[in-house]
N, C-alpha and C positions, 0 to 999 in steps of 0.2 A: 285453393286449387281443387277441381273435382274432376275425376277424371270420367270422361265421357266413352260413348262407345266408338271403339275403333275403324276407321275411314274402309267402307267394303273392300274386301280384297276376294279378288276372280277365285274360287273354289276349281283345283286343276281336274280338268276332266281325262281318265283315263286315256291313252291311246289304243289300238291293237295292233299289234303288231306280227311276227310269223306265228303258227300254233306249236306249243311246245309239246313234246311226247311224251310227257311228265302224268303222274296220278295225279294231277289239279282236283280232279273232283273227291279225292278224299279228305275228309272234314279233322279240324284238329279241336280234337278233343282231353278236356281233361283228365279223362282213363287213361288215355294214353300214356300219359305222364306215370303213373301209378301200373299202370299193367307191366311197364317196361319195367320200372325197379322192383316187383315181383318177380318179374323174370328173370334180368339180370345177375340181381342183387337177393337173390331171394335170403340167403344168411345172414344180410346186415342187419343190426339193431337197432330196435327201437326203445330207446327207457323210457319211463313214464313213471310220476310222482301217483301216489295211493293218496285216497284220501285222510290216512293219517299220517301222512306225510313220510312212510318210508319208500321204497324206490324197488321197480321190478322191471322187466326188460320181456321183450318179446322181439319176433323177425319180423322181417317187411313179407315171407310167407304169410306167417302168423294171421300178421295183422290182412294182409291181403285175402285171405277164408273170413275175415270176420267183413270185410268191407262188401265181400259177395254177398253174404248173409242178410248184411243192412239192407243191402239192395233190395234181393229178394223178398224181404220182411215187407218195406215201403211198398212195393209192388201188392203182397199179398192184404194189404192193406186200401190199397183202391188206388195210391199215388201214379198220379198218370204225366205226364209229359208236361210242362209249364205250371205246374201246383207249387206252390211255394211251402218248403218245410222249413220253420225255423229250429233253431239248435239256440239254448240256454246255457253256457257250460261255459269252464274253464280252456286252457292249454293241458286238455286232458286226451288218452288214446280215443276216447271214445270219439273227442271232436275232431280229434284226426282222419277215423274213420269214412266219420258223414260229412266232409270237407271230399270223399271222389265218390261217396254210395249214393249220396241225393241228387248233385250233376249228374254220375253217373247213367243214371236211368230217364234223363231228361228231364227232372225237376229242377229247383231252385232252390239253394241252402240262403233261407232267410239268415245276416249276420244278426243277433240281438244283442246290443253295444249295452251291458252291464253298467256304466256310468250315465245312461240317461234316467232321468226319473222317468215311476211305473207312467206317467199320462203320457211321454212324448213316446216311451216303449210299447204302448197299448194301443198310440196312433200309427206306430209301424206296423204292429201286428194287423191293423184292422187295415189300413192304407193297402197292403202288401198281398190282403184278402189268403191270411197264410193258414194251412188248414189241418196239419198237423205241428206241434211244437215238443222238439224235443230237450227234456228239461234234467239236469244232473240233480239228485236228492238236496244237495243241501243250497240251490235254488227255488225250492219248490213255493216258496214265501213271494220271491217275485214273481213266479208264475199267478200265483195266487192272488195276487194286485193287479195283474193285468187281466186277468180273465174276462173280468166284467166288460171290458172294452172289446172282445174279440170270440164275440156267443158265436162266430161262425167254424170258431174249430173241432174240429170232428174226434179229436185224440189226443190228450197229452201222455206223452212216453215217458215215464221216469227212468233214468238211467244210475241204477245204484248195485250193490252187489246185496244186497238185502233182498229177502223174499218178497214181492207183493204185499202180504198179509201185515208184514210192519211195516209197511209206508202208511202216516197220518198225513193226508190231504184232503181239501174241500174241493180237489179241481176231480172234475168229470165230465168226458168217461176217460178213465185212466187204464192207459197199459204199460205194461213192462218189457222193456229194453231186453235185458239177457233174456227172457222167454220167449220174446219175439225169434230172437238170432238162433236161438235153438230148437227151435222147429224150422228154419228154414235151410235151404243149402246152400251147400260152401263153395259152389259152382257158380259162375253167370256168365251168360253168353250176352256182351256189352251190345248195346245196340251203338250206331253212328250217329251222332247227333250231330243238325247243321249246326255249323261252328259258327254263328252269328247269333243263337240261340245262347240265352242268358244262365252263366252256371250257377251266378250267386249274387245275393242284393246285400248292398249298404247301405245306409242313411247318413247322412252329413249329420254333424253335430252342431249348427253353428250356434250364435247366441242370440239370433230374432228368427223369427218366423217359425213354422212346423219341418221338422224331419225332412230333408229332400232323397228321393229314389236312386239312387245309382246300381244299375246290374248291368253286370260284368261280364260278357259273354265269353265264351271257350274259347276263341279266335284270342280274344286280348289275352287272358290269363296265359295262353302256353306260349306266345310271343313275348312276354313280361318275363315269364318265366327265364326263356332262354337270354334275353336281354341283362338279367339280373344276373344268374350265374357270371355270364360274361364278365361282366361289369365289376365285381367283386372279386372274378381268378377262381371262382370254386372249382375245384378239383373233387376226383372220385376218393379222395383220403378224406375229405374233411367230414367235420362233425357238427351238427348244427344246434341251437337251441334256439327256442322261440319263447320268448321273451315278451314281443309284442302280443297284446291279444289277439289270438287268433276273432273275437266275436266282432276285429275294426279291422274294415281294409286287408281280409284275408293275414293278417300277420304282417304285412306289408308282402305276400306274396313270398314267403320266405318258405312255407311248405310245398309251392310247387314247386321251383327253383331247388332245394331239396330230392325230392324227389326224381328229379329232372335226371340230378348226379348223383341216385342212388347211395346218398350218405345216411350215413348215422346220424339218429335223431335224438333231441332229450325234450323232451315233453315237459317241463315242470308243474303243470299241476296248477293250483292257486295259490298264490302268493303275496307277498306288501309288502312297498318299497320301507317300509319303518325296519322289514327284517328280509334283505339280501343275503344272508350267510347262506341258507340252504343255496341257494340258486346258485353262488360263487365257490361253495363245497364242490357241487353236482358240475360245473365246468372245468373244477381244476380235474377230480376225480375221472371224469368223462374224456376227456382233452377236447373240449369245445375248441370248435375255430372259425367258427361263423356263428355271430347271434345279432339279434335287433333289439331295442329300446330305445330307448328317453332318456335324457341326465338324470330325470329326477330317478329313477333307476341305477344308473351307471355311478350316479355320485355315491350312493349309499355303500355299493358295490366295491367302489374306491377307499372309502372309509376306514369298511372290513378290511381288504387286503392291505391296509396300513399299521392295520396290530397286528399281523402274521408276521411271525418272526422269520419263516422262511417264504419271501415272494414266489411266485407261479412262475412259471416259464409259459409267457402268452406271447411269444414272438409269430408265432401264426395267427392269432388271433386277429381278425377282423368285426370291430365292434360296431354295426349300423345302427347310428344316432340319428333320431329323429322330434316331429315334434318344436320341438325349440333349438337355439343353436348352441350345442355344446361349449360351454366353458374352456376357455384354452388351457386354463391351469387344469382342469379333467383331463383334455386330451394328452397333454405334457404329461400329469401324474402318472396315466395308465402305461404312457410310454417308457417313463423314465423307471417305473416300479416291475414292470412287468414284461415289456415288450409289444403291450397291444396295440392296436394301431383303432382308433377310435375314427369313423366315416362318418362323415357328415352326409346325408343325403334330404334331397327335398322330393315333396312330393305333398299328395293332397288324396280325400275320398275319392274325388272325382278321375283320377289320375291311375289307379289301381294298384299303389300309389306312386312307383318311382318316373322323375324326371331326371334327377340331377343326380349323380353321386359325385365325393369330392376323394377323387385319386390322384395324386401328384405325378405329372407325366415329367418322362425319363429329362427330358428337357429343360423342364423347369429344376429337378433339381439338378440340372449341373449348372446351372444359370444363378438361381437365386442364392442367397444366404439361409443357415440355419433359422436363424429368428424368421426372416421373409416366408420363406418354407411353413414356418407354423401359422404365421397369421395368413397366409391362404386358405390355409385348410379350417379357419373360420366358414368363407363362402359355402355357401349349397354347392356348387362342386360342376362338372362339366355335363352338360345336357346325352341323357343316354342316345344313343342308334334307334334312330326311328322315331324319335321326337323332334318335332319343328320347336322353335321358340319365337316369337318374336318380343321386343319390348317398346312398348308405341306412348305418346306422352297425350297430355289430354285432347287433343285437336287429331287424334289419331295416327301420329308420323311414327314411324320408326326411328327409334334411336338409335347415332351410333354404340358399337361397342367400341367404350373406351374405358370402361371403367367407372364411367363419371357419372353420362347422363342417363337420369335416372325415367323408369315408365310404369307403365302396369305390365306386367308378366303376363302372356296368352302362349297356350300350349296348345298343338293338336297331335293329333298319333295313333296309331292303332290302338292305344289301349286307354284311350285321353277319354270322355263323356263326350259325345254331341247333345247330349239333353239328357233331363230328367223322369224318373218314371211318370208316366201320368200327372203331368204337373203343367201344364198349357203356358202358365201367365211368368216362364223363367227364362223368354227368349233373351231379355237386358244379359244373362249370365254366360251367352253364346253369340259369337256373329261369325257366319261364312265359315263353320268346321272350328274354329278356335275355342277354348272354352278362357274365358274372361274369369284369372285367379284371384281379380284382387290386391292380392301379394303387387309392391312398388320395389323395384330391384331395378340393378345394372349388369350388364354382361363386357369383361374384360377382354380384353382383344387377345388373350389367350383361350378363350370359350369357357371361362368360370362364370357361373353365375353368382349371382348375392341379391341377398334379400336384407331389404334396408329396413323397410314396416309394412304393416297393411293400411290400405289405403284410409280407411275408419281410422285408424290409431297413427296417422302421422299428426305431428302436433305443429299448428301453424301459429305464432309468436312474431307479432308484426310486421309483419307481411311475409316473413323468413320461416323457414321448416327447420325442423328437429327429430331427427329419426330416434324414436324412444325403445326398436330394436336394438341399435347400436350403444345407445345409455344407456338399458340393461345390460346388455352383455358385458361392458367394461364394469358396471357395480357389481357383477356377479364376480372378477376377478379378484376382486377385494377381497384379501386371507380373511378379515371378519363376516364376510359375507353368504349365505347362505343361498339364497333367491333376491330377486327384485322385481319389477316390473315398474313401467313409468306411462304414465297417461298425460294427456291434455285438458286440465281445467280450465273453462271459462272464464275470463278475464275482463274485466271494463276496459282499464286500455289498450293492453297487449292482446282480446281477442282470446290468447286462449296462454297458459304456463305450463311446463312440466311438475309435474308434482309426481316423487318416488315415494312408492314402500319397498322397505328393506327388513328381509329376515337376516338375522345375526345368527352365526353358529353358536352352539352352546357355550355361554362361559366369554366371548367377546363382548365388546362396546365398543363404539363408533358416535363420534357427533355429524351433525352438519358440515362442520370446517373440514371435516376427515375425507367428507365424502368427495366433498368440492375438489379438494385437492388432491383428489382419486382422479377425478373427470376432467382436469385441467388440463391433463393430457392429451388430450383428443377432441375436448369442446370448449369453444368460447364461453366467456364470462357470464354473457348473455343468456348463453343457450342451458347454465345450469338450472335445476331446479328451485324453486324459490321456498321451500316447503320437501324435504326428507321424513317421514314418518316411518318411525322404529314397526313393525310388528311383528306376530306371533307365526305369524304367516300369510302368505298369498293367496290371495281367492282365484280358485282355480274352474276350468270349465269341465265338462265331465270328458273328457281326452285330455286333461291335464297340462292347457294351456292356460294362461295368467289371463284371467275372465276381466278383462278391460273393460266391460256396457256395468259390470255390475260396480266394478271402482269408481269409474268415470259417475254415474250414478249416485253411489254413498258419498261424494266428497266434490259434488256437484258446487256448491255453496262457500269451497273454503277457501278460495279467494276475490268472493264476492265484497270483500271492501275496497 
């Protein structure tokens, strides 16, 4: 089965209708988001991790005189209206800052995604034609590898607390962060920027072709914005942490939304999912009740607060999982240990990122069972306000929702792609306003979505399909199990087998027979693996999904008899 492009559908043309008395022509901007919680909120806190990892805190005043500064500084600097500045950095204050001071003045906050290697980060920078880069000290090594790819920037800024005179760099011409901000003032009169105008760019990561453009204009980020709060229940009490990289997909948008409701912030700094205790210290200490991640985060996370002899009280806590689909036994643990309530949500680059969150409506649960209740909250979750969906099969129809029949997932919406930056030859990824996910899901006649596979990674085994999303995810539930992922090898008769890798926790074993009779519960005989391969680990893509071209690839051959 390949799924083709979906059968035109009429793009609705505005109507007009009476004129309303309303400011219509004022532009939403993402200052705006940030001017209000200076103003509002000007007391709240903001923590932020040091670079030697102890913890110091400042207001959204504070920080608000340092974000006018940036501005001013880029300006004094020649930064004019559509210049693209990229930022090198962690989930640091600093990149907090330049997340409203480079939109703010009508530039563009290049994201640069730290998981790509320096040639596909050096085709961003040069694609992106980005002409200042602003770089944290102990980045200065990948600045340093990209350089050569991007002779047309004009300044790298280091942002360290260190004088000038000790920073050892080859990159030039080089300036200085804090000396900038201190000669400039703590004032700025924000200009109105048209809110179709682009605040910040991303690159997709996928695993062919080069970096694709996604910028993200003011209009969608502060509509996301408010969409997201919603969507999650944020309140003006809560406390957020961002967890996600802020240098992918804005955070998932979790710093404006933030902002939005004037909350507390924790910054953490730079971190690795091998050592989650800081980051799980810093939430219990803090009272986090909003944060975003990945399992491969949350599970480590999990781990820790299972040798704490006294558990957390995280019954506020809302934990936005992304990325892969959360482990039931993660979301049951966090639940059962602490109170959190672990979100599933979907989304993509292109998406800015949320489509889907998964919140159980009042309904369902007086309806369903405790068990039914958690295996919902498997799915991606219900389509937010102001996203279309449709799920269309490969001859372009729309399927019902039923649960069952299965299509490609196409999204449109104010804050969804219509295309790529400067990229002509990517119309197959768009038809008529939709953008074309890839992603093969079904939508429940409740409005849940589910994501079954990606269209590349469904495994076809005689003429029948095998969703290798949903075999992972039940090998993940496996007490021995650590990770999985499952591909389709090529086959002589069957066309193509699943073949798993499985990571073991420390100190576990598991056979074949183990596994099998893991998966029996949910898959035919047939549809098992013919081949389990124990390893050390999963090959992973630089976003920290289970890199499938490159398995499918190494183990191309191993059921070639």
């Amino acid at each position: 089965m390949t799924y083709t492009a979906s059968q035109p559908v009429p793009v609705p043309q505005p109507i007009r209708g009476c004129p309303s008395t309303m400011g219509d022509a004022r532009q939403l901007n993402t200052t705006t988001l940030i001017r209000h919680a200076a103003r509002t909120h000007a007391e709240q806190e903001i923590v932020y991790r040091t670079p030697s990892g102890g913890w110091e805190r400042y207001t959204y005043a504070d920080c608000y005189a340092r974000i006018c500064r940036s501005a001013n500084a880029l300006r004094a600097l020649g930064v004019t209206p559509g210049d693209r500045i990229g930022v090198l950095d962690w989930n640091s204050r600093r990149h907090f800052e330049l997340y409203w001071a480079i939109p703010g003045i009508g530039a563009v906050m290049l994201q640069m995604n730290l998981r790509l290697g320096h040639e596909d980060l050096g085709y961003v920078v040069q694609h992106s034609d980005a002409s200042f880069i602003c770089v944290d000290e102990s980045l200065l090594p990948v600045a340093e590898a990209i350089a050569a790819h991007a002779p047309q920037i004009k300044g790298w800024i280091v942002m360290t607390n260190k004088p000038l005179d000790q920073i050892k760099t080859t990159l030039s011409p080089l300036l200085h962060h804090e000396d900038l901000l201190a000669a400039a003032d703590a004032t700025m009169a924000w200009p109105e920027i048209e809110e179709n105008s682009a605040y910040s760019a991303c690159y997709t990561t996928g695993t062919t072709g080069k970096p694709k453009g996604v910028y993200y204009s003011h209009r969608a980020i502060y509509l996301h914005a408010n969409a997201m709060a919603t969507h999650l229940g944020m309140t003006l009490d809560d406390c957020a942490m961002f967890i996600t990289p802020m240098f992918h997909g804005q955070s998932w948008g979790l710093p404006q939304a933030t902002a939005l409701m004037g909350n507390k912030i924790v910054l953490p700094g730079r971190y690795v999912a091998e050592d989650t205790k800081p980051l799980t210290d810093a939430m219990i200490a803090e009272g986090v009740t909003v944060t975003n991640g990945a399992p491969a985060i949350f599970q480590p996370m999990l781990a820790y607060i299972e040798t704490l002899a006294t558990k957390p009280d995280f019954r506020r806590l809302r934990m936005l999982s992304g990325a892969t689909e959360p482990p039931l036994s993660m979301m049951i643990g966090f639940h059962e240990l602490t109170g959190a309530e672990v979100v599933h949500a979907y989304g993509a680059t292109e998406t800015t990122p949320l489509v889907a969150i998964n919140r159980l409506k009042p309904s369902l649960k007086r309806r369903l069972s405790i068990e039914q209740q958690w295996n919902l909250k498997r799915k991606q979750g219900v389509i937010l306000t102001g996203v279309d969906v449709r799920i269309v099969n490969e001859q372009g129809q729309d399927q019902p929702h039923d649960g069952v029949s299965a299509g490609e997932i196409c999204v449109r919406g104010p804050w969804i792609s219509a295309s790529y930056h400067d990229l002509p030859d990517s119309d197959d990824r768009f038809l008529d306003g939709w953008w074309r996910s890839g992603d093969v899901g079904t939508m429940d006649p409740d409005g849940y979505l589910k994501v079954t596979d990606r269209i590349k990674d469904v495994i076809k085994s005689g003429g029948e399909w095998i969703s290798s999303i949903d075999m992972e995810n039940l090998l993940v539930n496996h007490p021995a199990v650590r990770d999985a992922a499952v591909v389709g090898i090529p086959h002589a008769k069957w066309q193509e087998r699943p073949l798993a890798l499985v990571a073991l926790k420390p100190g576990q074993q598991a056979t074949l027979e183990q596994m099998h009779a893991h998966l029996g519960s949910a898959f035919a005989k047939w549809q098992l693996p013919d081949q389990i391969l124990f390893v050390e680990a999963i090959p992973k893509t630089s976003v920290g999904k289970n890199d499938k071209r490159r398995m499918r690839a190494e183990h191309a051959g191993r059921y070639a008899e």
